[in-house]
C-alpha positions as CSV (number, residue, x, y, z in Angstrom):
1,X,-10.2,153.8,-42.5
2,X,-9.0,156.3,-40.4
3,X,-5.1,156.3,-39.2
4,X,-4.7,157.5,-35.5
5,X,-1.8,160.0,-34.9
6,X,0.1,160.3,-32.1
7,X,2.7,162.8,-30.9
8,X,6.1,161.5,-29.1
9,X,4.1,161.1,-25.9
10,X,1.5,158.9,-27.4
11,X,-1.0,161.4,-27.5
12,X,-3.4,161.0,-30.2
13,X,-4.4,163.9,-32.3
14,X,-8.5,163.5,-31.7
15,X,-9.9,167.3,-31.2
16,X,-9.4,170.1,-33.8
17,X,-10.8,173.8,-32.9
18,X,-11.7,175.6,-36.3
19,X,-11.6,179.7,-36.4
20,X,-13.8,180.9,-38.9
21,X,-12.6,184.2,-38.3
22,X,-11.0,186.6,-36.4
23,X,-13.4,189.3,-35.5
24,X,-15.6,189.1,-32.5
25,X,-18.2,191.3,-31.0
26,X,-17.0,191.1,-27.9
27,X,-14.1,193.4,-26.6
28,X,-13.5,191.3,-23.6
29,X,-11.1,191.3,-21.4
30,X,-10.3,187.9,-22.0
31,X,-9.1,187.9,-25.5
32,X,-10.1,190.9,-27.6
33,X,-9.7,194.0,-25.4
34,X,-11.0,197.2,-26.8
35,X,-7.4,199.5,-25.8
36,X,-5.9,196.7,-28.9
37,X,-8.7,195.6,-31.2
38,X,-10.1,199.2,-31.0
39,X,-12.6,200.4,-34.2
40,X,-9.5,200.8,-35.8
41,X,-7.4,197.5,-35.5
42,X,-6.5,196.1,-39.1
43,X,-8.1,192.6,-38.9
44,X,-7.1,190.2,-42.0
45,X,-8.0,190.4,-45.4
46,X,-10.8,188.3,-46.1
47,X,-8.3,187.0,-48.8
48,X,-6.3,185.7,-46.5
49,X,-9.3,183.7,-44.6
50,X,-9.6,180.0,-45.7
51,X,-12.4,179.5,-48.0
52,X,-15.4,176.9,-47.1
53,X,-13.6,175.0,-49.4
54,X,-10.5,175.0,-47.9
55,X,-11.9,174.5,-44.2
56,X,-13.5,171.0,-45.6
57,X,-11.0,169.5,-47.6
58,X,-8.4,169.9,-44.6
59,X,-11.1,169.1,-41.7
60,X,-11.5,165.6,-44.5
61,X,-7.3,165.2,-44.1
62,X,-7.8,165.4,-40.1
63,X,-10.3,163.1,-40.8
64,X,-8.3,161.0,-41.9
65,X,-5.7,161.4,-39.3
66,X,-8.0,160.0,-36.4
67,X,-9.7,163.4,-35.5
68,X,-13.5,162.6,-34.2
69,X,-14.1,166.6,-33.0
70,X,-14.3,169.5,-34.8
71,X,-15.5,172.6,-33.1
72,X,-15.8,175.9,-35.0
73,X,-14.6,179.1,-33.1
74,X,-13.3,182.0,-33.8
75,X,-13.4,185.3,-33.0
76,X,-17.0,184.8,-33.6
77,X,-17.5,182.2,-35.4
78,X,-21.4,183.2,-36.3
79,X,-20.1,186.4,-37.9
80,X,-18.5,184.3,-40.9
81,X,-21.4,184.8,-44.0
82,X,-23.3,181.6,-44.5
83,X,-21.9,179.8,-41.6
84,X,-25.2,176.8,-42.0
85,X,-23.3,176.3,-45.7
86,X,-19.8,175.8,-44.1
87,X,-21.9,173.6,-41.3
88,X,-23.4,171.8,-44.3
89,X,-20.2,171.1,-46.1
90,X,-18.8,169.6,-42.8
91,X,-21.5,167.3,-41.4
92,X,-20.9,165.7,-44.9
93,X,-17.7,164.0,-43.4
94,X,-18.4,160.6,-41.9
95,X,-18.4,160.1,-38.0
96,X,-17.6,163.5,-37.2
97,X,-19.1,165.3,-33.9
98,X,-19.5,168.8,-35.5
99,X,-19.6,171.6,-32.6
100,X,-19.2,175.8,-32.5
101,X,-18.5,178.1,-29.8
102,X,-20.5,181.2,-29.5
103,X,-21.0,184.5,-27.2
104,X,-25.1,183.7,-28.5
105,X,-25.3,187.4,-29.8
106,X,-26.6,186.2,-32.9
107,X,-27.6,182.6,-31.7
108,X,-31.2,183.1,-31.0
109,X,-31.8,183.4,-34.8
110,X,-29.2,181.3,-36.0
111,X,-29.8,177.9,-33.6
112,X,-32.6,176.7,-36.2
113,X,-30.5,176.8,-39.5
114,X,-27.2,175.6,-37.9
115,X,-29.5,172.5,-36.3
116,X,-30.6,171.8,-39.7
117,X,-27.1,171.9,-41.8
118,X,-25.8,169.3,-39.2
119,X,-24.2,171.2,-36.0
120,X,-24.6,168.3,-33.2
121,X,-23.9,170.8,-30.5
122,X,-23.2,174.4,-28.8
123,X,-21.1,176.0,-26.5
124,X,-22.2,179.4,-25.1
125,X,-20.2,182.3,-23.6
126,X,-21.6,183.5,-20.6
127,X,-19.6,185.4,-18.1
128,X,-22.4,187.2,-15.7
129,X,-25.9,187.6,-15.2
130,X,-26.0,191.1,-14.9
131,X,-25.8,193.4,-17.8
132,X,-23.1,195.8,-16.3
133,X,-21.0,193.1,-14.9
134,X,-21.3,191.5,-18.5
135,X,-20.6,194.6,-20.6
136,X,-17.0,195.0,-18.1
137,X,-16.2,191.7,-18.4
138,X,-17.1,191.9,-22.6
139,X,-17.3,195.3,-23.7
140,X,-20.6,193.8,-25.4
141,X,-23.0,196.0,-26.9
142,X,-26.1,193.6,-26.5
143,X,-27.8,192.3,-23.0
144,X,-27.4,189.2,-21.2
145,X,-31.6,188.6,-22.1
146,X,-30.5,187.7,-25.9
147,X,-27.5,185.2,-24.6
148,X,-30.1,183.5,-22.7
149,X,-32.3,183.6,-25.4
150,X,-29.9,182.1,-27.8
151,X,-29.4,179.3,-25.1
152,X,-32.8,178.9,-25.7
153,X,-33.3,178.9,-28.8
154,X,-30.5,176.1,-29.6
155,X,-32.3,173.9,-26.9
156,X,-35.5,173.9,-28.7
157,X,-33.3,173.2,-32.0
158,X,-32.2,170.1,-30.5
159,X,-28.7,171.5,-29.8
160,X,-27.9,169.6,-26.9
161,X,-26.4,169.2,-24.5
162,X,-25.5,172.5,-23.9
163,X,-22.6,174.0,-22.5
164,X,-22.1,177.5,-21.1
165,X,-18.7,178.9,-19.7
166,X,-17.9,181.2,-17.6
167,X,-14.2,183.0,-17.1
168,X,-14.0,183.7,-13.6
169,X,-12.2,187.0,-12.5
170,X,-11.8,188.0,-8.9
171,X,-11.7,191.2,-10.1
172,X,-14.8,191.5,-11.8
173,X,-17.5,188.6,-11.8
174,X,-17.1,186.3,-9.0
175,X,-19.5,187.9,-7.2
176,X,-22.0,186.3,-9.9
177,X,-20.6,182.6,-9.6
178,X,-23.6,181.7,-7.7
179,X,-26.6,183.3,-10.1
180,X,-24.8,181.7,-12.8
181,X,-24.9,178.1,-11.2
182,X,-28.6,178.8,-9.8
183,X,-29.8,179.6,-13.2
184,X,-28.7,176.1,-14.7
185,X,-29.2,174.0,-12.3
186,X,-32.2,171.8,-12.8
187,X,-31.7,172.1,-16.3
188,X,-30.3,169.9,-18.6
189,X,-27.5,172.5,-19.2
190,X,-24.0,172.5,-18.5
191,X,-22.7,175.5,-16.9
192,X,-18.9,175.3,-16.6
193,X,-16.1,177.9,-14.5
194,X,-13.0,178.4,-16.3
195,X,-10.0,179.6,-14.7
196,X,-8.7,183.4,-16.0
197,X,-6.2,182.6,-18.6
198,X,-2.9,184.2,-19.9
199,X,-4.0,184.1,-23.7
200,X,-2.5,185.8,-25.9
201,X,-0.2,189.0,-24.8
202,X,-3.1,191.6,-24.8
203,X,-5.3,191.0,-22.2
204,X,-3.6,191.9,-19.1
205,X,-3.9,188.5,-17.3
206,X,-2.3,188.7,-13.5
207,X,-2.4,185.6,-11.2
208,X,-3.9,187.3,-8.7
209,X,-7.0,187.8,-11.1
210,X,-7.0,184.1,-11.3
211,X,-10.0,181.6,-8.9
212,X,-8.6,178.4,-8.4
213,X,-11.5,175.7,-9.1
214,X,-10.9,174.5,-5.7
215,X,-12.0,177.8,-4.3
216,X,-15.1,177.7,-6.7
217,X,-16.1,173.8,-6.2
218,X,-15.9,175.3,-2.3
219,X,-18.5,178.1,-2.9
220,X,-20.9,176.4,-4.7
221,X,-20.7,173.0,-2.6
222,X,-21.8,175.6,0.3
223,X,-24.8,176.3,-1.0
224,X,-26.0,173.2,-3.1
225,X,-23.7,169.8,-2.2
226,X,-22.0,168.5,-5.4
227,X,-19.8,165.6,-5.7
228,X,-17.4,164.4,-8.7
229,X,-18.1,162.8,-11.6
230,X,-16.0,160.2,-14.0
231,X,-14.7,162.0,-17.0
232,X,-16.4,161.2,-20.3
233,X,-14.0,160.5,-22.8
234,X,-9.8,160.6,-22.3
235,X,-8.6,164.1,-22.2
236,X,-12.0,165.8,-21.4
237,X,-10.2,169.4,-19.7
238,X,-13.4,169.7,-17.5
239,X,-13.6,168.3,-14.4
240,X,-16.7,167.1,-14.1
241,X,-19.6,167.6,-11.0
242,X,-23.3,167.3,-10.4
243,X,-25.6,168.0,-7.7
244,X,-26.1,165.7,-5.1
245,X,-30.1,166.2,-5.2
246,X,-29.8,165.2,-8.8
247,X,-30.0,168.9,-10.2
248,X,-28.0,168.5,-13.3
249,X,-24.1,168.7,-13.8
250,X,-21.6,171.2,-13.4
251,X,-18.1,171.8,-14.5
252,X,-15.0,173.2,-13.7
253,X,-11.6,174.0,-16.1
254,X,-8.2,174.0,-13.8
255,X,-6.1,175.1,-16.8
256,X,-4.0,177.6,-14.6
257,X,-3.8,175.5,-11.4
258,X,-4.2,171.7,-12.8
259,X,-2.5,171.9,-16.1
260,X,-3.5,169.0,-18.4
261,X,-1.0,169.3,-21.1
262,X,0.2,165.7,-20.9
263,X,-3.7,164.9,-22.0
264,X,-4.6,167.3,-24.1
265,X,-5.2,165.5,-27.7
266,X,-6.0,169.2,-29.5
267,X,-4.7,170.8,-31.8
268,X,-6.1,174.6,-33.6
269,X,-6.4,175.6,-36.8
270,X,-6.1,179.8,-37.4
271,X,-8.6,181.7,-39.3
272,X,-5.8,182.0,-41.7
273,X,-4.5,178.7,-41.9
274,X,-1.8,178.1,-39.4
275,X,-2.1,174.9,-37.9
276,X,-1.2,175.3,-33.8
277,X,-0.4,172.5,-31.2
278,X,-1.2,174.1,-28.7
279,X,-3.6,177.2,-26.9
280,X,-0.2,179.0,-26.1
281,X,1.5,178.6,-29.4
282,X,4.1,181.2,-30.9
283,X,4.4,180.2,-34.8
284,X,1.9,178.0,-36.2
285,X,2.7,175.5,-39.4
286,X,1.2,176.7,-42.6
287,X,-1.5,175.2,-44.1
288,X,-3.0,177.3,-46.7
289,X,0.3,178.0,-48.3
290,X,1.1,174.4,-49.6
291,X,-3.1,174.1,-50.2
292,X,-3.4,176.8,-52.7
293,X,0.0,175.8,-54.3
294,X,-1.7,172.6,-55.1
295,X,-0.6,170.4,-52.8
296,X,-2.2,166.8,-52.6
297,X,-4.2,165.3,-49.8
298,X,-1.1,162.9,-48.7
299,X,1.5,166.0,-48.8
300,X,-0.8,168.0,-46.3
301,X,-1.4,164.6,-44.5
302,X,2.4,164.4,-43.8
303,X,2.4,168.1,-43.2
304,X,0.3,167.7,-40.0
305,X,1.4,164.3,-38.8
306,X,5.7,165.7,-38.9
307,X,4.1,168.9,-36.7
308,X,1.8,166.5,-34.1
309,X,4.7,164.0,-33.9
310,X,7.2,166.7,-32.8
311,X,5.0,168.1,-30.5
312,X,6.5,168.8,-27.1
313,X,4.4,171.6,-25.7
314,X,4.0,171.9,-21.7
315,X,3.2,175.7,-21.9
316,X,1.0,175.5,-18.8
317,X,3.0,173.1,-16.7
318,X,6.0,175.5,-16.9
319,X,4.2,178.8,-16.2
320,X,5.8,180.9,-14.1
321,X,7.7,184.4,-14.3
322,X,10.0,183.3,-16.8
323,X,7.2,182.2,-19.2
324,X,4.8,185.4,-18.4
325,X,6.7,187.3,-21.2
326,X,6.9,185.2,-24.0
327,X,4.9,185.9,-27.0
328,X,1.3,184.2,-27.9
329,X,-1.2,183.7,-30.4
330,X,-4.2,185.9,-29.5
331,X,-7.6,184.2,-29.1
332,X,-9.1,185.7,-32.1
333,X,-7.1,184.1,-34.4
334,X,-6.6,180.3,-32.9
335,X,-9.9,180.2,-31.5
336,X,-10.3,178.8,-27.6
């Protein structure tokens, strides 16, 4: 019996994102750029990281609470030791859609033994086709051909379907837009455009770096026709399209210029146990610390619903100047 929670808006709680950890080896300049998590940035204590135990028995209390989604990020998530255990350990909850988002650096080997301890499904990083483009955009020390073959890797594991994203930057990788559409279409693949983001404080995010999705739905219906699609499920963020000539689907995330705060049923639990309401959150609500002091499942239960069902945050409906400045959670620790 599983209790659906809502917030003051009657938004239920349905979608939890899970950071295994808070490295990455990406330096992008998206979340994680070099000039602040340099070879010398004092990530946590691995102390401090929620055990596989500890992940479980609250992902079973969200459970509880109405959540059908959890997706395991990070950082990078595939970097945490034994990841197919933790997998294991969470497929074992009933009726649970068990997903991770990767950059596929170590995917290729890892697609089989994650497929087997119960992942349903994958979401790839993938900002360019071409290796320089990608290594500006990532700081990555490995080439777009081992993303690719991660991709395909997971598809033969029966990690479908799959989804690959794309943070568009004028700056940088527009110019790629195109090769990245062409290389999905006609598959069974998802490639989605996501707006450039102001996540976190560190990564230097200007509007005028940002696409609009209007802008890229134009540049792609140029050269292949799409049309729109019904969203799947209430509070999907991506804007669904597919080719007219019946070449597969394609996706775009509006989160700068078509906010969806007054849908969004997430909520994001830290590598270290801090419980966030929202991708823009300041303070999160600790978790671990009533956890390892023994708390019971009902205490942590009432924990979470008192934060959901005070939830009030709008962060990307009021952006604007006043807003720029205010302090965030960096990607690495609340996941995306």
């Amino acid at each position: 019996m599983f209790e659906p929670l809502l917030d003051r808006h009657r938004r239920p709680l349905r979608d939890l994102r899970i950071s295994v950890t808070d490295r990455c080896n990406f330096r992008c300049t998206y979340c994680m750029p070099r000039d602040v998590f340099g070879p010398n940035y004092a990530f946590m204590d691995r102390r401090e990281l929620l055990t596989f135990e500890e992940i479980t028995r609250l992902a079973a209390v969200f459970r509880g609470l109405g959540i059908e989604k959890v997706r395991l990020t990070g950082g990078e998530p595939t970097l945490r030791r034994d990841l197919d255990r933790l997998v294991r350990m969470l497929a074992g909850l009933p009726g649970l859609d068990l997903t991770l988002t990767t950059n596929g650096s170590t995917l290729e080997g890892l697609a089989e033994p994650l497929a087997s301890a119960g992942l349903k499904r994958v979401t790839v990083s993938l900002d360019s086709l071409d290796d320089a483009v990608f290594a500006k955009m990532n700081d990555a020390n490995f080439p777009v051909a081992r993303v690719l073959a991660g991709i395909e890797a997971a598809a033969k594991a029966g990690l479908r379907p799959i989804k690959v994203n794309c943070v568009v930057n004028r700056r940088i990788n527009l110019g790629g837009v195109l090769d990245l559409a062409r290389q999905f279409r006609g598959t069974p693949h998802v490639m989605r455009f996501i707006e450039f983001m102001d996540v976190g404080t560190t990564n230097g995010w200007r509007m005028d770096d940002v696409v609009p999705s209007r802008e890229l739905i134009a540049l792609i219906g140029k050269e292949w026709p799409i049309e729109p699609v019904e969203a799947g499920y209430p509070g999907e963020v991506a804007a669904r399209w597919r080719y007219r000539d019946g070449s597969g689907e394609i996706g775009f995330i509006s989160s700068v210029t078509q906010p969806f705060c007054r849908a969004c049923n997430r909520a994001r639990l830290s590598a270290d146990g801090r419980l966030f309401t929202c991708l823009f959150g300041v303070q999160g609500h600790d978790l671990r610390g009533p956890l390892r002091a023994g708390a019971s499942d009902a205490a942590l239960a009432d924990v979470i619903r008192e934060a959901w069902r005070r939830r009030d945050d709008r962060y990307s409906e009021l952006r604007s100047a006043e807003t720029a400045g205010l302090p965030k959670i960096e990607m690495s620790f609340i996941g995306g």
